[in-house]
C-alpha positions in Angstrom: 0.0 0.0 0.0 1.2 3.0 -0.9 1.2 6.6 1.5 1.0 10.0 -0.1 3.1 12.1 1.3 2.7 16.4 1.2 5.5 18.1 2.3 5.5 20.9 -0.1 5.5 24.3 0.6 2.0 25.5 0.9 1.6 29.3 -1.1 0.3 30.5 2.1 3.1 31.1 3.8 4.5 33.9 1.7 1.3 35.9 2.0 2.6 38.6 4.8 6.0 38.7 2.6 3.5 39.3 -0.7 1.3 41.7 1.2 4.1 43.7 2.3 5.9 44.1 -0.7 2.6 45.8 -2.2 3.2 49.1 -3.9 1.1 51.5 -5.1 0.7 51.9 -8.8 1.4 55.7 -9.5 0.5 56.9 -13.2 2.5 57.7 -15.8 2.5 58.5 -19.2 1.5 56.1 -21.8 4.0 54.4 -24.0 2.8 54.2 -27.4 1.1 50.9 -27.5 -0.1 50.7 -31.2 -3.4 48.3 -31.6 -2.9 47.5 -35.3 -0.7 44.9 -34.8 -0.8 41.8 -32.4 2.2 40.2 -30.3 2.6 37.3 -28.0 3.6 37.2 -24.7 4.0 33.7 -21.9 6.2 33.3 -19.0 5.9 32.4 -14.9 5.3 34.0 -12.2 8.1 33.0 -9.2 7.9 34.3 -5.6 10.8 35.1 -3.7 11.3 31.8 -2.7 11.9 31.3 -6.0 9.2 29.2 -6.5 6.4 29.1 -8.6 3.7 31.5 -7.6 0.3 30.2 -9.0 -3.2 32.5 -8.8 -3.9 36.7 -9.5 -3.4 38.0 -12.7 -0.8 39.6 -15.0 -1.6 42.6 -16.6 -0.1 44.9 -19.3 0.0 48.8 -18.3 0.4 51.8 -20.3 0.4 54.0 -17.6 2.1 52.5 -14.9 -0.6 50.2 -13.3 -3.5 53.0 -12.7 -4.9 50.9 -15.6 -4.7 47.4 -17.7 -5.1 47.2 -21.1 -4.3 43.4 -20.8 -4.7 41.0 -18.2 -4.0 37.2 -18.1 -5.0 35.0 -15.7 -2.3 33.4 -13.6 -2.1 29.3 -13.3 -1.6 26.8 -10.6 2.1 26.5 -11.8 2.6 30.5 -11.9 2.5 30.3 -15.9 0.5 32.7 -17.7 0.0 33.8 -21.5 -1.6 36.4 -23.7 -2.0 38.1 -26.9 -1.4 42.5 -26.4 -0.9 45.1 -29.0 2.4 46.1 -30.0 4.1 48.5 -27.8 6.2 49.2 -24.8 4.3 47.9 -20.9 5.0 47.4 -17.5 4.1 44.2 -16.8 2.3 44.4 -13.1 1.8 40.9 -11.0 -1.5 41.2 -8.7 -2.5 38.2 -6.4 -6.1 37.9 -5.5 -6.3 39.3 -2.7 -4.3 42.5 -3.9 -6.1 46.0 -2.7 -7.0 47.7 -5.5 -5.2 50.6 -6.7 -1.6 48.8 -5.9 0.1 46.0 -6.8 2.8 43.1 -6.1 5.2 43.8 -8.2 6.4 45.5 -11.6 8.3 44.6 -14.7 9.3 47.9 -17.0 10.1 48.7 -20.6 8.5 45.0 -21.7 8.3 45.4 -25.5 5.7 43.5 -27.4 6.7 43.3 -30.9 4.1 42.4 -33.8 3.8 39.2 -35.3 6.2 37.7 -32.1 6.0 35.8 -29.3 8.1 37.4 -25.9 8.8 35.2 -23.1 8.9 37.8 -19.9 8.6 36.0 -16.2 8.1 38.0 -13.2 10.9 36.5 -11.1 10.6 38.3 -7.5 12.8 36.6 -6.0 15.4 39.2 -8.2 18.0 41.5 -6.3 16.0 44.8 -6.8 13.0 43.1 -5.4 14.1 41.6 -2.2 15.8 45.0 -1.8 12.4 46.5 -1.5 11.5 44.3 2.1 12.4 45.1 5.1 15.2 43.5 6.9 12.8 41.5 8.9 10.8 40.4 6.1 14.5 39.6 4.5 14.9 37.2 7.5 11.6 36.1 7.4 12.1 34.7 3.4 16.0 33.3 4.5 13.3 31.7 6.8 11.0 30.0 4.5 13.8 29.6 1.8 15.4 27.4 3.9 12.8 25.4 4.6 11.2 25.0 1.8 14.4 23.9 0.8 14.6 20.9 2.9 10.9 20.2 1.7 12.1 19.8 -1.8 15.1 17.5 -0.3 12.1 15.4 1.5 9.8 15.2 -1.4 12.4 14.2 -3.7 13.0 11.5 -1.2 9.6 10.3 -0.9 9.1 10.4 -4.8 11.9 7.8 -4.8 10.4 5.5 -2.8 6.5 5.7 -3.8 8.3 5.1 -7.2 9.5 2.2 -5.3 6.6 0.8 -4.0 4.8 0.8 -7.5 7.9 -1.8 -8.2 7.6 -3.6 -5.4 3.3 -4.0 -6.2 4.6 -5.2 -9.1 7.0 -7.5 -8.1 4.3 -9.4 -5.6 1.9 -9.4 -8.5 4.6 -11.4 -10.9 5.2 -13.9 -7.2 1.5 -14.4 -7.0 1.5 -15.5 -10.9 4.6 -17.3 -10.9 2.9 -21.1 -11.3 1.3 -19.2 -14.5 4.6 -17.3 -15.6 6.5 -20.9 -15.8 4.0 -22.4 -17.2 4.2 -19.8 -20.5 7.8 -19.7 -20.1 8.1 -24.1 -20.0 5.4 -25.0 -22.3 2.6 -27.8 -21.4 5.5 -30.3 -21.8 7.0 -29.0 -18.4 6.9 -31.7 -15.6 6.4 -30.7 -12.3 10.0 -30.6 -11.4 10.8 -28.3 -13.7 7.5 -26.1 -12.9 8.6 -25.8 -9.4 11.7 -25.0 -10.2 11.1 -22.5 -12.7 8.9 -21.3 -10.2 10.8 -21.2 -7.4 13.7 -19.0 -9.5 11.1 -16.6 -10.2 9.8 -16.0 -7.1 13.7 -15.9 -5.8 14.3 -13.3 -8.2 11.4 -11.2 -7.1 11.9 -11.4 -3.4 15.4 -10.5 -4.0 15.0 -7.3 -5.8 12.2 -6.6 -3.2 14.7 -7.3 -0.4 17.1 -5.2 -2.5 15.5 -1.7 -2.9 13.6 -1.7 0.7 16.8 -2.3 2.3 17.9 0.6 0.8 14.9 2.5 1.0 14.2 1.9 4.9 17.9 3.7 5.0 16.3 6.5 3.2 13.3 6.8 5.5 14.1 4.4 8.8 10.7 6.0 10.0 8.1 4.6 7.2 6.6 1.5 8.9 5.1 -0.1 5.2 8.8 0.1 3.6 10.1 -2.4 6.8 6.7 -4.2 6.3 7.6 -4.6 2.8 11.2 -5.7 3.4 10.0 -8.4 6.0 7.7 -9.6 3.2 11.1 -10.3 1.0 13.2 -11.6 4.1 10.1 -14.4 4.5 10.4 -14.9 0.8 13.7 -15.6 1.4 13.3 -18.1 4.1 15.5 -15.4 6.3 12.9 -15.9 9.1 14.8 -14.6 11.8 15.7 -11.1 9.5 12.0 -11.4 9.0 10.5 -11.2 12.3 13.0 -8.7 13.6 12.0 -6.9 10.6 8.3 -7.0 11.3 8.3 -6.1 14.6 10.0 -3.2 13.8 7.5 -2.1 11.7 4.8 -2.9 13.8 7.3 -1.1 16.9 7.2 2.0 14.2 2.9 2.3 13.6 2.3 1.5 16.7 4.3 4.8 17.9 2.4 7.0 15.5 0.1 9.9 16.0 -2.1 8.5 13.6 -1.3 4.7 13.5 -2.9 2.5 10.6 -4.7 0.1 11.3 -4.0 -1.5 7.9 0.0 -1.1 8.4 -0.4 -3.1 12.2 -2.6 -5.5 11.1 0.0 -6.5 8.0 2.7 -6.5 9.9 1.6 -8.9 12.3 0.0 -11.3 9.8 3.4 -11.6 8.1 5.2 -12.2 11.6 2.0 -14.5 12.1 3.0 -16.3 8.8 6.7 -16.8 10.0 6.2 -17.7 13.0 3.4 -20.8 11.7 6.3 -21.7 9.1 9.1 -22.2 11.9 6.4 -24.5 14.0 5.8 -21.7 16.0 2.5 -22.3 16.8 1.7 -20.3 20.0 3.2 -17.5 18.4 2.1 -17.8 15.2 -1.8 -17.7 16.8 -1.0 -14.8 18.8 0.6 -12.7 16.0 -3.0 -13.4 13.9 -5.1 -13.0 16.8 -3.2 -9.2 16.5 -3.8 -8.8 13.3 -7.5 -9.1 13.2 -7.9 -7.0 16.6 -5.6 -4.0 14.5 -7.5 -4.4 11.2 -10.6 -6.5 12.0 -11.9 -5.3 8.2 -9.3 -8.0 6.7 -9.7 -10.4 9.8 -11.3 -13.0 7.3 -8.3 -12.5 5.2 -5.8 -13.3 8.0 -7.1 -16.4 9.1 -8.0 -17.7 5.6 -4.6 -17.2 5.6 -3.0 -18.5 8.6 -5.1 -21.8 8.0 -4.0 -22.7 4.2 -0.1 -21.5 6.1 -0.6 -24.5 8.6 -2.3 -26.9 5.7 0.9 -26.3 3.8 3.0 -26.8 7.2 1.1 -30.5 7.4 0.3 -29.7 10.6 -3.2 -30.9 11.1 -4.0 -29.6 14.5 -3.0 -26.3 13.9 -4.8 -26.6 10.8 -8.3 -27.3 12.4 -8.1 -24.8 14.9 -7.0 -21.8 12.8 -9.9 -22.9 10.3 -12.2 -22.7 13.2 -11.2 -19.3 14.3 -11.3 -18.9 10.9 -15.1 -19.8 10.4 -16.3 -17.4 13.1 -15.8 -14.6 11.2 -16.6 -16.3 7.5 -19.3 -19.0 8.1 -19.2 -19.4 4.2 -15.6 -19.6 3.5 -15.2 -23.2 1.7 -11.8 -23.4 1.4 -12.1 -23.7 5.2 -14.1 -26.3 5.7 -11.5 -28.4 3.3 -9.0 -27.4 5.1 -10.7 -28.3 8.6 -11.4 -31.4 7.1 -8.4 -32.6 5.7 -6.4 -32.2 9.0 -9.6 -34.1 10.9 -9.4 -37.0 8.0 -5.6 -38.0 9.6 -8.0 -39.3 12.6 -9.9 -41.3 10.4 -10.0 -45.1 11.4 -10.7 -48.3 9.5 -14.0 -50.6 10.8 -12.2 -54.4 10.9 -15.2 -55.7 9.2 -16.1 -53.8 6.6 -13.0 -52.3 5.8 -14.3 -48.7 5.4 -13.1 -45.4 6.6 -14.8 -44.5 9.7 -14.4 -40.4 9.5 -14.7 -38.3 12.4 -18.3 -36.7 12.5 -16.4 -33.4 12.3 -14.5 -34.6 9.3 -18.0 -35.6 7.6 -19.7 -32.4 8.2 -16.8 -30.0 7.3 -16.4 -32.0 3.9 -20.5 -32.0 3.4 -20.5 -28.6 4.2 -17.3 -27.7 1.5 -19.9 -29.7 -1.4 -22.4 -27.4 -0.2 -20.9 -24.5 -0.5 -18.6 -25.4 -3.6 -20.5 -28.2 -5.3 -18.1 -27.9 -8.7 -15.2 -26.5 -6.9 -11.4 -27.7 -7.3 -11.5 -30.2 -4.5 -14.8 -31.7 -4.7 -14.1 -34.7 -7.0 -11.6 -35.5 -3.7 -14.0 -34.4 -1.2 -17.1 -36.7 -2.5 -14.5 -39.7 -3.0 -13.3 -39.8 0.2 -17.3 -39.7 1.9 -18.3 -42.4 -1.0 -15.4 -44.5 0.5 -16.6 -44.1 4.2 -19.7 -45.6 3.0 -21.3 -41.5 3.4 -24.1 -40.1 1.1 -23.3 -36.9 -0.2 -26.0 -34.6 0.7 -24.9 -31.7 -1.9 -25.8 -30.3 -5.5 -22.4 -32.7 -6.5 -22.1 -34.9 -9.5 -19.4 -36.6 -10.6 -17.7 -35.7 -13.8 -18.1 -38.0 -17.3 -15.1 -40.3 -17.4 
């Protein structure tokens, strides 16, 4: 997930500089414009930051201001344009809020010429200009010029890494469809060797540029909780468990702290420790570091335990299994994969009747698997499902059929 960050200097702040460098706009005599033939004129608008200085007008005076014979609007990026008569102007900036009768600030002797196109900025953050303010006003602009300074610093920081992030989405999207990558890449000649190995490179790859750019990036910015987040994700990926938890408690150490702490940002931290902790057979932990990621973000809670359960399926560790699927349940009654999975960990308690022969299935087993046909009468494991009730001598009480053979 990405964050947004503002650090910009807001316009705002110049407004007592701006208001107190307002002079009035004394008449004088005209300079000849001629209105028979047309010129251009474009340029920006900079404050004395020397930034762009967006909103008022720019207007074209023959007499010094007391009037406009032409007035432009001025842009959001301080760039303005127009069309004026031929002739000699002064070219007066006005913000919006400028009294009228004065103005900001003045350009002399700008010389339109027919049938061209004059590029003329208002730059006030010239000499002659900041010559006009007072000497506290003077400090006051060292002031903001500094800082706005280290605002440009920050946001060219932050640009780097939200450029980052899009990556790293990127990079989780090409893990997520590795199986479907190698599969492209191998042809439908590929044996399962060589698809999990071809899919094991790719997701290598991934992680590791991941692992790469976040280590550098939580350098950058040791404060960001989602860029740790992000680089625990790799160090998992990367079966560097212990990098990975120290990793995601540091983000979680990080949000936690905030003024503002997101919910999302605690609650994915601790499923990812949740996740490492139920792949290292840490099974208390594992529970506890869920069970803290539904309480930060109870929106995704589903999510998490889906999650933590297919972990412990994977893990073959049936008990874990069950009980995750359970917790699980209570938040998703209709989650199918879930009664699978509770299944399939109950079916290792599954015993064999000494006369028939059959598989006698736990009465838990039987309704978790009835309940999976139920819900996902056609879905991917309920050829498996209905076998394995047919051979404990079960009717299956769903919308199944078996496929043609």
């Amino acid at each position: 997930m990405k964050r947004i960050f503002s650090l910009w200097l807001s316009l705002p702040a110049l407004a007592g500089l701006l208001a107190f460098a307002l002079s009035p706009a004394f008449a004088q005599q005209p300079a000849g414009a001629s209105t028979e033939a047309m010129g251009k004129l474009h340029g920006h608008v900079i404050n004395p930051t020397g930034q762009p200085q967006g909103g008022g007008t720019v207007s074209l005076s023959a007499d010094g201001g007391a009037t406009s014979k032409y007035t432009f609007p001025v842009a959001d990026d301080g760039s303005f344009s127009g069309e004026a008569a031929a002739g000699t102007y002064a070219l007066i900036y006005r913000a919006a809020d400028t009294p009228k009768g004065q103005m900001v600030d003045e350009i002399k002797s700008v010389k339109i010429t027919a049938g061209q196109d004059l590029q003329q900025d208002d730059d006030m953050s010239r000499a002659e200009y900041i010559a006009k303010m007072t000497p506290e006003q003077q400090k006051q602009l060292e002031e903001l010029k500094k800082n706005n300074s280290e605002a440009m610093k920050a946001n060219a920081v932050i640009n780097h890494l939200n450029a980052d992030l899009k990556v790293v989405a990127q990079d989780k999207k090409d893990i997520d469809d590795s199986m479907q990558t190698a599969m492209q890449q191998l042809g439908a000649s590929a044996t399962r060797a060589q698809l999990a190995t071809q899919v094991d490179q790719i997701k290598t790859a991934k992680y590791t540029d991941i692992e790469s750019m976040m280590t550098k990036d939580t350098a950058a910015k040791p404060d960001e909780a989602i860029l740790w987040t992000d680089l625990g994700y790799a160090q998992a990926g990367l079966k560097k468990y212990d990098d990975a938890i120290t990793t995601y408690k540091k983000a979680i150490d990080l949000e936690t702290a905030a003024k503002k702490p997101r919910e999302e940002i605690i609650g994915l931290a601790n499923a990812g420790l949740g996740e490492v902790y139920a792949r290292t057979s840490k099974v208390p932990d594992a529970n506890a570091a869920y069970d803290a990621a539904v309480k930060a973000d109870p929106t995704r809670g589903a999510l998490y335990l889906h999650n933590e359960a297919i972990i412990f399926f994977q893990q073959g560790n049936s008990d874990a299994q069950v009980a995750a699927a359970d917790e699980g349940l209570k938040l998703n009654p209709n989650d199918a994969i879930l009664y699978y999975i509770k299944g399939q960990g109950l079916v290792q308690k599954a015993t064999v009747d000494p006369k028939t022969q059959k598989i006698v299935l736990p009465q838990d087993c039987t309704d978790a698997y009835q309940k999976y046909l139920e819900l996902a009468p056609t879905g991917q494991f309920a050829t498996e499902v209905a076998g394995i009730l047919q051979q404990a001598g079960q009717k299956v009480n769903s919308s199944y059929r078996a496929g043609k053979h």
